[in-house]
C-alpha positions in Angstrom: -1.7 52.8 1.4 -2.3 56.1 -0.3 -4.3 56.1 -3.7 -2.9 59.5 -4.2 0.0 59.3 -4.7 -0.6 55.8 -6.3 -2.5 57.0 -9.1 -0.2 59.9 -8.8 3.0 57.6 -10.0 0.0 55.9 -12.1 -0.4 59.5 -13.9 3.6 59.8 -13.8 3.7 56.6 -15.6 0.8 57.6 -18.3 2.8 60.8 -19.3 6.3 58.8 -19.8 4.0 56.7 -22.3 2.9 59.6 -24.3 6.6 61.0 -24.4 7.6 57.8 -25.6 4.9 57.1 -27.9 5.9 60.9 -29.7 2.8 62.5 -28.6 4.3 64.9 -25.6 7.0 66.4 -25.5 10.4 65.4 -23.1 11.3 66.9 -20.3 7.9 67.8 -18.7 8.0 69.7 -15.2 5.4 67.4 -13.4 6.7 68.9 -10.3 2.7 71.1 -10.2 1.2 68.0 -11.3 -1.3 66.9 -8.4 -3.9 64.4 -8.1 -6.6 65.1 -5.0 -9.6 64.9 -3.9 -12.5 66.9 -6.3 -13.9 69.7 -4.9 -17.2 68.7 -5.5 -17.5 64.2 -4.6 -20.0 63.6 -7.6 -17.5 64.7 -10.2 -15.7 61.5 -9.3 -12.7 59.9 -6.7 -10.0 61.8 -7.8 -9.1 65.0 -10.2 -5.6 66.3 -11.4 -5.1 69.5 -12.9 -2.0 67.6 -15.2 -3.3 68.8 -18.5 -3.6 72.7 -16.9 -0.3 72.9 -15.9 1.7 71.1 -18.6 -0.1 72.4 -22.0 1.4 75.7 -22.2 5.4 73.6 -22.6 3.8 71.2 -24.4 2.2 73.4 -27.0 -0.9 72.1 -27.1 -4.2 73.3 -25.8 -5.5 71.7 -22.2 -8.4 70.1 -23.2 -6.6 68.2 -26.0 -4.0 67.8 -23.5 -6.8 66.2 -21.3 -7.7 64.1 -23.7 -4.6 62.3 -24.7 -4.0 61.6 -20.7 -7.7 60.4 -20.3 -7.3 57.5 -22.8 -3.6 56.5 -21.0 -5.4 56.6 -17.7 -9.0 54.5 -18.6 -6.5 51.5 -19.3 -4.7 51.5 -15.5 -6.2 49.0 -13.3 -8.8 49.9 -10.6 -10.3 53.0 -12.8 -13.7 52.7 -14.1 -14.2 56.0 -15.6 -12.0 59.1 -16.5 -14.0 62.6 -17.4 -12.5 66.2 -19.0 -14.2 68.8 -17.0 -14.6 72.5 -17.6 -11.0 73.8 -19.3 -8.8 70.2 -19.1 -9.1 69.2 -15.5 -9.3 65.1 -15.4 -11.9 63.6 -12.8 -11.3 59.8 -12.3 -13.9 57.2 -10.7 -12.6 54.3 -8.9 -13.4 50.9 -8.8 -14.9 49.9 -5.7 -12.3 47.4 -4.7 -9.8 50.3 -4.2 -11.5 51.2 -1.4 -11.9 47.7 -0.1 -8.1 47.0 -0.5 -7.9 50.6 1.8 -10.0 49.0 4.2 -7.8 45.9 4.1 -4.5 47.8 4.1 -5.9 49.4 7.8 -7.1 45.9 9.2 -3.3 45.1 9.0 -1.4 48.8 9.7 -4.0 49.7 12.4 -2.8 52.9 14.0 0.0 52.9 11.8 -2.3 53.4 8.7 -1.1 56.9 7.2 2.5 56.7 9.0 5.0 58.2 6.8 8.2 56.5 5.5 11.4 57.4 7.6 13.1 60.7 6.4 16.9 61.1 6.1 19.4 64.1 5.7 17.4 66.4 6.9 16.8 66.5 11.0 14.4 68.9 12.3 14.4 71.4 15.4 11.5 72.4 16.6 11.6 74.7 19.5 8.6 76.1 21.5 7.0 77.6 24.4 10.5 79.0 25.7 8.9 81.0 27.8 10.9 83.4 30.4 10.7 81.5 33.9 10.0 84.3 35.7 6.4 82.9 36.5 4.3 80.2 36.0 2.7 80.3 32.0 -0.6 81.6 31.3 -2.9 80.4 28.3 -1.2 82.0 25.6 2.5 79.8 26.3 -0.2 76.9 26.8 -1.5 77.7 22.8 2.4 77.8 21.8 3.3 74.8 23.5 0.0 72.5 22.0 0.7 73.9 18.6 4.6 73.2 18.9 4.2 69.7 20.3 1.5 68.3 17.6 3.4 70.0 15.4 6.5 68.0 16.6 4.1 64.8 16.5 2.8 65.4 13.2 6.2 65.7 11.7 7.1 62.5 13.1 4.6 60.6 12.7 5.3 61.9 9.0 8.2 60.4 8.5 10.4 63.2 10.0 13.5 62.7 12.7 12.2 65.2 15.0 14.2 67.3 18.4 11.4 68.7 20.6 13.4 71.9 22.2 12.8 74.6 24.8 15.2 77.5 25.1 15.4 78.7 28.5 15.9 82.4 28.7 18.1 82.7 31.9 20.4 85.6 31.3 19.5 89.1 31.2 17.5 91.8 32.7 14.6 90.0 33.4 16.0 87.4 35.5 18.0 89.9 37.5 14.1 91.2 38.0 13.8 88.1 39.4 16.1 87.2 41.8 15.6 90.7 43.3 11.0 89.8 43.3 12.5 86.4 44.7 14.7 88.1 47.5 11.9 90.5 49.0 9.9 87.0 49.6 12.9 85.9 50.9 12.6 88.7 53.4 8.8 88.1 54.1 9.1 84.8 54.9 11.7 86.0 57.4 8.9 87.5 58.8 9.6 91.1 57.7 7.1 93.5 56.4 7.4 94.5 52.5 4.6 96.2 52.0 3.5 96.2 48.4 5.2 95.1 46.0 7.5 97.7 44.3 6.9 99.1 40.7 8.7 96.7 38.6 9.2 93.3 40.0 7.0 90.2 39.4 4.4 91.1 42.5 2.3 87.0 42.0 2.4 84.9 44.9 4.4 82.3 43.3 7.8 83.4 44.5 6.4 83.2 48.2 7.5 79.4 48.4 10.9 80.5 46.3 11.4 82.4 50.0 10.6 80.4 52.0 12.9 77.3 50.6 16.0 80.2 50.5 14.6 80.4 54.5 15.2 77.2 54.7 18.4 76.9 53.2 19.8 79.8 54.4 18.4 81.3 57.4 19.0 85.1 57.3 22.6 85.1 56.2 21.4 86.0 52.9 20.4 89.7 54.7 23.6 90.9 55.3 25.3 90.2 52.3 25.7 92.9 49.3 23.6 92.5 46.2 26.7 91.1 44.4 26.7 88.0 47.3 23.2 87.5 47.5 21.7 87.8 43.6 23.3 84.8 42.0 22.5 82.2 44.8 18.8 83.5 44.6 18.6 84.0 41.1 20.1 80.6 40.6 17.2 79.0 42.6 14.3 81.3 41.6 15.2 79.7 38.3 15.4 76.2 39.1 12.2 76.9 41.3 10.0 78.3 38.0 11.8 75.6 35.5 10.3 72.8 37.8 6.8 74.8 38.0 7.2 74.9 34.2 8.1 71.5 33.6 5.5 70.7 35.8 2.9 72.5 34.0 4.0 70.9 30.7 3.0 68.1 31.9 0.0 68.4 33.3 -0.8 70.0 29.5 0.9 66.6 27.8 4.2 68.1 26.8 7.6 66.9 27.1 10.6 67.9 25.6 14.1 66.1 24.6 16.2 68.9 25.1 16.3 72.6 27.7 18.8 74.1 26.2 20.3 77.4 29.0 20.9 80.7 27.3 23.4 81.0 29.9 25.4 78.3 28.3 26.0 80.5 26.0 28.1 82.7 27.5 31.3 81.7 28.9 34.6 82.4 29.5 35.8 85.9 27.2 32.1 85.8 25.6 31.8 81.7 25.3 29.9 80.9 22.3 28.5 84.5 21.3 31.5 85.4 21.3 32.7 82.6 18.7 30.1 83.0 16.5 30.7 87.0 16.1 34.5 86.2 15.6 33.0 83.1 12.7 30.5 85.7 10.8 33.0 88.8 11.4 35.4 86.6 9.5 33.0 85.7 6.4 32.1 89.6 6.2 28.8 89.2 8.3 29.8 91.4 11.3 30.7 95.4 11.1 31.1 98.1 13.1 28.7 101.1 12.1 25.3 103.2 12.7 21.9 102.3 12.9 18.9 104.5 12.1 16.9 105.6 14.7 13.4 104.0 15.2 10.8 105.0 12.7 8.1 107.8 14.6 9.2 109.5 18.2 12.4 108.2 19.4 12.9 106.4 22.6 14.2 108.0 25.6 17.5 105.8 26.1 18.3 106.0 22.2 21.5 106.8 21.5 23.3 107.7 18.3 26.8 105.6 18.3 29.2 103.5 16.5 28.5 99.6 17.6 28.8 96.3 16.6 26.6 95.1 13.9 24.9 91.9 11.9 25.2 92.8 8.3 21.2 91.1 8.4 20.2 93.1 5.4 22.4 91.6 3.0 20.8 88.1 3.7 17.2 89.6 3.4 16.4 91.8 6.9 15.1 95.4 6.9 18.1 96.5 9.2 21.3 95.8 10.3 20.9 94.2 13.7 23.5 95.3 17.0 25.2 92.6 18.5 26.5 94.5 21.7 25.0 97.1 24.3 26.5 100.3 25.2 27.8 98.4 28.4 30.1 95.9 26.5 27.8 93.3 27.0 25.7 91.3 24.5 22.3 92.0 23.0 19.4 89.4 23.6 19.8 88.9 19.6 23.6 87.9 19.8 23.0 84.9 21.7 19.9 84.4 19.5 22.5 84.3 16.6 24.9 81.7 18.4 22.3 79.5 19.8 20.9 79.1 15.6 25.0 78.3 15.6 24.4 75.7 18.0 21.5 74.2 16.4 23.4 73.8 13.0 26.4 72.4 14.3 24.9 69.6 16.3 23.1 68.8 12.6 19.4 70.2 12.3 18.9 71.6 8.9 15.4 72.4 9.3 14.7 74.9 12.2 10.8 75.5 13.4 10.4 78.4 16.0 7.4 78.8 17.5 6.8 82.2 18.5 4.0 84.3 20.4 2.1 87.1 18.1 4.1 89.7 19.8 7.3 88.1 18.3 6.7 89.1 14.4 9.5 91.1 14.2 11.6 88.3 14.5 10.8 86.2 11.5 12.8 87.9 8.7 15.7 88.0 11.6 15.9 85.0 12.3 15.9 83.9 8.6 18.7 86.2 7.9 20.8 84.8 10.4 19.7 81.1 9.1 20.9 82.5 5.5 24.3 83.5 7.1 24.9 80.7 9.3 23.7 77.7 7.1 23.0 79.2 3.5 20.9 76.8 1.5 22.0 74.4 3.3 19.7 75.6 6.6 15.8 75.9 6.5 14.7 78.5 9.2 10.7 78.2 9.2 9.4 80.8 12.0 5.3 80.3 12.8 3.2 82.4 15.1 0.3 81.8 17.3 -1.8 84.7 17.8 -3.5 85.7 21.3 -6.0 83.9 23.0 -9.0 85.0 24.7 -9.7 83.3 27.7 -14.0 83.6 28.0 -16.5 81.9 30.7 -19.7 81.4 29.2 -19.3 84.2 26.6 -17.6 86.4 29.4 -13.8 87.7 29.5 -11.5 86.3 32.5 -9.1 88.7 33.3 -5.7 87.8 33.7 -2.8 90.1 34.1 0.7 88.7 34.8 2.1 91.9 36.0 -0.6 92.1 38.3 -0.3 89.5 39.8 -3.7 88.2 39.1 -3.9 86.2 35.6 -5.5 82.9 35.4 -2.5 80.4 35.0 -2.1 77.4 32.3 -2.5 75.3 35.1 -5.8 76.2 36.6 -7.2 76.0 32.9 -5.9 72.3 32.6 -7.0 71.1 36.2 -10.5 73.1 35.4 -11.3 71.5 32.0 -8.9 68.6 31.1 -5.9 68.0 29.1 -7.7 67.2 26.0 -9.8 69.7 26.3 -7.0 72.6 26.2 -5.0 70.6 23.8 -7.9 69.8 21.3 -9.2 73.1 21.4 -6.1 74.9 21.1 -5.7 73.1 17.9 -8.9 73.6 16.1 -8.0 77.3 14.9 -5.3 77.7 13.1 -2.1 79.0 14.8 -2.5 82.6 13.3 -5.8 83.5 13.7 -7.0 84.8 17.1 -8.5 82.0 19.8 -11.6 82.5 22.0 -11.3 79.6 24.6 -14.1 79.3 26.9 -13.8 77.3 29.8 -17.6 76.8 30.2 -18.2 75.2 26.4 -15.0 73.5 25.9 -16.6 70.8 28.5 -20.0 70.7 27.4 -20.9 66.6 26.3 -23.0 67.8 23.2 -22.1 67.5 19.5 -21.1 71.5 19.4 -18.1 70.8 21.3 -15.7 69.2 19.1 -13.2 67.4 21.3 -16.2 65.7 23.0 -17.5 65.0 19.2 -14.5 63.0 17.8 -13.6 61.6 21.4 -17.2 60.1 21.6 -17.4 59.2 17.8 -14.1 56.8 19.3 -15.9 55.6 22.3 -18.9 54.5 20.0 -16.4 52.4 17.7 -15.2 50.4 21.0 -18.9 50.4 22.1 -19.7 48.1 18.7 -16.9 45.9 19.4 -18.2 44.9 22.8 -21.6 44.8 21.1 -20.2 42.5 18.9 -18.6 40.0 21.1 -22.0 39.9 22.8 -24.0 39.3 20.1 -21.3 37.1 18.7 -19.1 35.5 21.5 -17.0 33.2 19.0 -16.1 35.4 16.2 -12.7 36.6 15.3 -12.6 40.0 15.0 -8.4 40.4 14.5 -7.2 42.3 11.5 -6.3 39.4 9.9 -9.7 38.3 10.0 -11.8 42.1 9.0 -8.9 41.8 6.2 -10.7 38.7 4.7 -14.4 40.0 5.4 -16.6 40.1 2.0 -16.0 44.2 2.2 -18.7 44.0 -1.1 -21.2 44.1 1.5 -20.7 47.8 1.8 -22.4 49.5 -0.8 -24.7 51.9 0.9 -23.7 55.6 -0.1 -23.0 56.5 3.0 -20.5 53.7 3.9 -19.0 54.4 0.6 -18.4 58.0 1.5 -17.0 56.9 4.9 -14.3 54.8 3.4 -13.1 57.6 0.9 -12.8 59.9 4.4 -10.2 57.2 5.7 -8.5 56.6 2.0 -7.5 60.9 2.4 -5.9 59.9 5.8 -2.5 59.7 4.4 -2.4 62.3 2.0 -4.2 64.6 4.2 -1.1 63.8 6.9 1.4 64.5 4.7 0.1 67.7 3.5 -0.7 68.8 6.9 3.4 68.5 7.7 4.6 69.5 4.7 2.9 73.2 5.6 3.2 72.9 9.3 -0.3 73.2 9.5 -1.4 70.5 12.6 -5.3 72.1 12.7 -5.8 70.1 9.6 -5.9 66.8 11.2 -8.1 68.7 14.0 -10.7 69.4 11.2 -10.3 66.2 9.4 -11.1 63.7 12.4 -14.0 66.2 13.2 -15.2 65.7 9.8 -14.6 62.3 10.0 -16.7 61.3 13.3 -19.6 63.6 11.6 -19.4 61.4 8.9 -19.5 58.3 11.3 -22.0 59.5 13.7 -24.4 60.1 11.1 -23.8 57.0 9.7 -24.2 55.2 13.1 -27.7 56.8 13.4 -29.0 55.9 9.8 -28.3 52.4 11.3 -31.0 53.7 13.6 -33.8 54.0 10.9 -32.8 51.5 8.6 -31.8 47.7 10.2 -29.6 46.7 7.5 -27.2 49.2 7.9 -26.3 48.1 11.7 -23.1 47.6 12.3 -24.1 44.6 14.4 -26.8 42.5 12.9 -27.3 39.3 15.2 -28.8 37.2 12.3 -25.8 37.8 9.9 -22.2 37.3 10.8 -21.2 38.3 7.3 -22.6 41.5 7.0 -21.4 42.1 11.1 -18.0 41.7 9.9 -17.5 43.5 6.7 -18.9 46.7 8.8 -16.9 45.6 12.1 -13.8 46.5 9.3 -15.4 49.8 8.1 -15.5 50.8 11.9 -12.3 49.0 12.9 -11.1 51.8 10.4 -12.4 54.6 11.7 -11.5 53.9 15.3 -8.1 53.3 14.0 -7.7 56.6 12.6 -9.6 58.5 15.2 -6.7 57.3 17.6 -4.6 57.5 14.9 -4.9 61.7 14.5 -5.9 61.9 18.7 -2.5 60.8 19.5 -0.6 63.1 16.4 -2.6 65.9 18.7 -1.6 64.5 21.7 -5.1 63.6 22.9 -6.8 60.6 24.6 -8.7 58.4 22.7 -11.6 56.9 24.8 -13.2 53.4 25.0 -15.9 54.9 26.9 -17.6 58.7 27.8 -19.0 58.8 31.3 
């Protein structure tokens, strides 16, 4: 049940009257037309800005505008007031049985209370984390890979047919790196000294098992071999090696994904797909051969002025035309970026998410030019960022330095602090704004610590519940049966701002996936156990509030439903996030 976009179709409704009635205009764009929350809760339940936005193409002024909605809307059912504020803006007040029929409409949906309707036509992609498995991932793939899975849950939970996806980026020069960091452990473990580690190749000691399994497997044929022998048996199981590290790590953080898709599978036999979807773009005028400009400010040493193969990417909105093939013949890491989007459209998404690192900005008006090209209109490329992340100990920096060999991985943060921790953390910021993450405050049990704040506020709902069947060892507390409770019994100010928290549960879900924007349901359960724990400790002070009261079984269950509500939603949002949601904090 959403009363927002209820009184939204209500408002709809009010404005076909006046149109029929002669008084407005037809064919009104009520497409800017929203009803919401007021800014400020005394002004009323809910405003809409309807008379700002459709007075100019009506020709009338807003507040007379206002005016002529205002009557319309004092006659629909469950409104007991309507006010014109400031220059036209409508505030309505609500009768307070539309927030006991929200209170019912949870007794019965439970967790499902906010779900979205099932979407159709339009399947979404969303790929993240992707990160080169050349090494276990450090805290920055962990933000990317939170924020791309709530995202994925949010959208679902929305309404939304969702692909969780994770590109594995196993071809190119970095995985010949690699295989060649993976061989020289390969040669330790034969017992042969290395020395440092060379200039240039991954130095951690996460490749020292890597060796000793191709010891295992191989003995030391693998030394006598040529490079060309040796590098794709050890490349292909340095890869497999780091995938299962990665997989491993994922889910230790929570994260699973349908589909690991291989860049590799991209090139086949006489160029495999890339080589497809140049021939497909070259044929609709996409592909060219001509110059580039060199690099804005001092050029790099291995530039080189030549004729080469190019992505027409600024006629479909990029700053440059983008190469499509090296010097060597082979294929840029951006070609089989352009036939993997290929991929993605053919096998049906029409709505592609990337989730990228901060250091991957220059991609986002690529990739939409090649969404343009590939899909037209027809294809929604949506790239988001998540910025860096500082990883602090009590207020102090932890170094970490993947080249060096050094960094503090994903995984010790998760077996150090908890899952929910990382995950809930990671998600109260939003995606583009820097993250300090201290390891020493995100596990502190006090009411600055947010995950602990809305994971207790949860506990403390079960907690009544037990209370309840103590004090009360014969009394049905179903949904059926907090649906039928005399919800009048809740007129304390408090309770009654409690219960307009929940009613924004839906809308607030379905504006937090309709601008990718996950942290919103982070800051709206943390609002909402504020709101509940400072309700549970009025209860302290005043006896009549109590959500148990041992001398009235009435009163017990109409608050029993307010607080079956908010542990519904609390788990509700949790799992969106992809956090537990306790019965009890020890």
């Amino acid at each position: 049940m959403n009363i927002f976009d209820a009184y939204q179709r209500r408002l709809a409704g009010a404005i076909e009257r006046l149109v029929a009635a002669g008084k407005l205009p037809e064919g009104l764009d009520l497409s800017r037309v929203v009803v919401e929350p007021p800014r400020d809760p005394a002004h009323g339940d809910l405003a809409t800005n309807a008379a700002m936005v459709l007075a100019k193409p009506a020709g009338t002024n807003p507040r007379a505008l206002a005016a002529l909605v205002a009557e319309e809307l004092q006659r629909e059912e469950g409104v007991t007031a309507v006010e014109i504020a400031g220059p036209g803006f409508i505030n309505l007040r609500l009768a307070p049985a539309v927030y006991q029929d929200v209170l019912r409409a949870v007794a019965g949906l439970g967790t499902d209370f906010g779900r979205g309707a099932a979407r159709t036509g339009k399947p979404v992609n969303v790929e993240y984390v992707s990160a080169n498995p050349t090494g276990p991932m450090h805290v920055g793939h962990g933000r990317g890979a939170v924020f791309g899975d709530a995202l994925a849950g949010l959208l679902a939970f929305a309404g939304h047919e969702v692909t969780r996806e994770y590109y594995i980026n196993d071809a190119g020069a970095q995985i010949e790196v690699l295989a060649r960091s993976a061989f020289l452990r390969y040669r330790e473990a034969l017992g042969e000294d290395i020395g440092a580690i060379p200039e240039g190749l991954y130095p951690g000691d996460y490749l020292k098992p890597v060796g000793e399994a191709l010891k295992e497997r191989h003995g030391a044929s693998l030394v006598d071999m040529d490079e060309a022998a040796w590098l794709p048996i050890v490349r292909d199981a340095a890869i497999d090696a780091m995938m299962a590290m990665i997989r491993d790590d994922l889910a230790a953080l929570g994260v699973v994904h349908d589909v690991f898709f291989s860049e590799r599978a991209l090139h086949g036999k006489n160029g495999g797909a890339i080589a497809e979807t140049i021939a497909s773009l070259e044929g609709r005028g996409y592909v060219y051969r001509g110059r580039v400009p060199p690099p804005k400010g001092q050029l790099p040493e291995d530039w080189e002025d030549r004729e080469q193969l190019l992505f027409r990417a600024t006629d479909v909105g990029d700053d440059i035309d983008r190469p499509l093939m090296k010097s060597d013949g082979s294929y840029t890491y951006f070609a089989a970026d352009v036939a993997y989007m290929r991929d993605k459209y053919e096998r049906g998404f029409r709505e592609l998410i990337y989730v990228l690192g901060a250091d991957h900005g220059g991609y986002v008006k690529r990739l939409q030019a090649v969404g343009r090209a590939i899909g037209g209109e027809d294809l929604a490329v949506i790239v988001l960022l998540c910025q860096l992340v500082k990883l602090l100990r009590a207020g102090e920096p932890v170094k970490m330095s993947k080249r060096a060999g050094d960094f503090v991985t994903l995984r010790e943060v998760i077996d150090e602090v908890g899952r929910d921790a990382v995950r809930f953390m990671m998600l109260f910021r939003k995606n583009d704004a820097p993250l300090d993450f201290d390891l020493a405050k995100v596990v502190e049990q006090s009411k600055d610590n947010p995950v602990f704040y809305v994971q207790y506020a949860h506990a403390r709902c079960a907690s009544v519940f037990r209370q309840a069947a103590e004090a009360f060892p014969d009394l049905d507390m179903n949904g059926v049966a907090l649906s039928r409770a005399d919800l009048t019994i809740l007129d304390d100010a408090a309770e009654i701002d409690l219960v307009r928290q929940i009613a924004q549960y839906p809308r607030m879900i379905e504006s937090a996936a309709a601008s990718h924007e996950p942290h919103r349901v982070a800051f709206y359960l943390h609002d909402l156990a504020s709101a509940f724990h400072s309700l549970w400790n009025r209860g302290k002070e005043s006896p009549q509030l109590r959500f148990v009261n041992q001398t009235d079984r009435k009163s017990t269950l109409a608050r029993l439903a307010l607080v079956h509500a908010v542990r519904s939603i609390l788990a509700s949002g949790l799992a969106v996030l992809g956090v537990a949601a306790p019965e009890e904090m020890r």
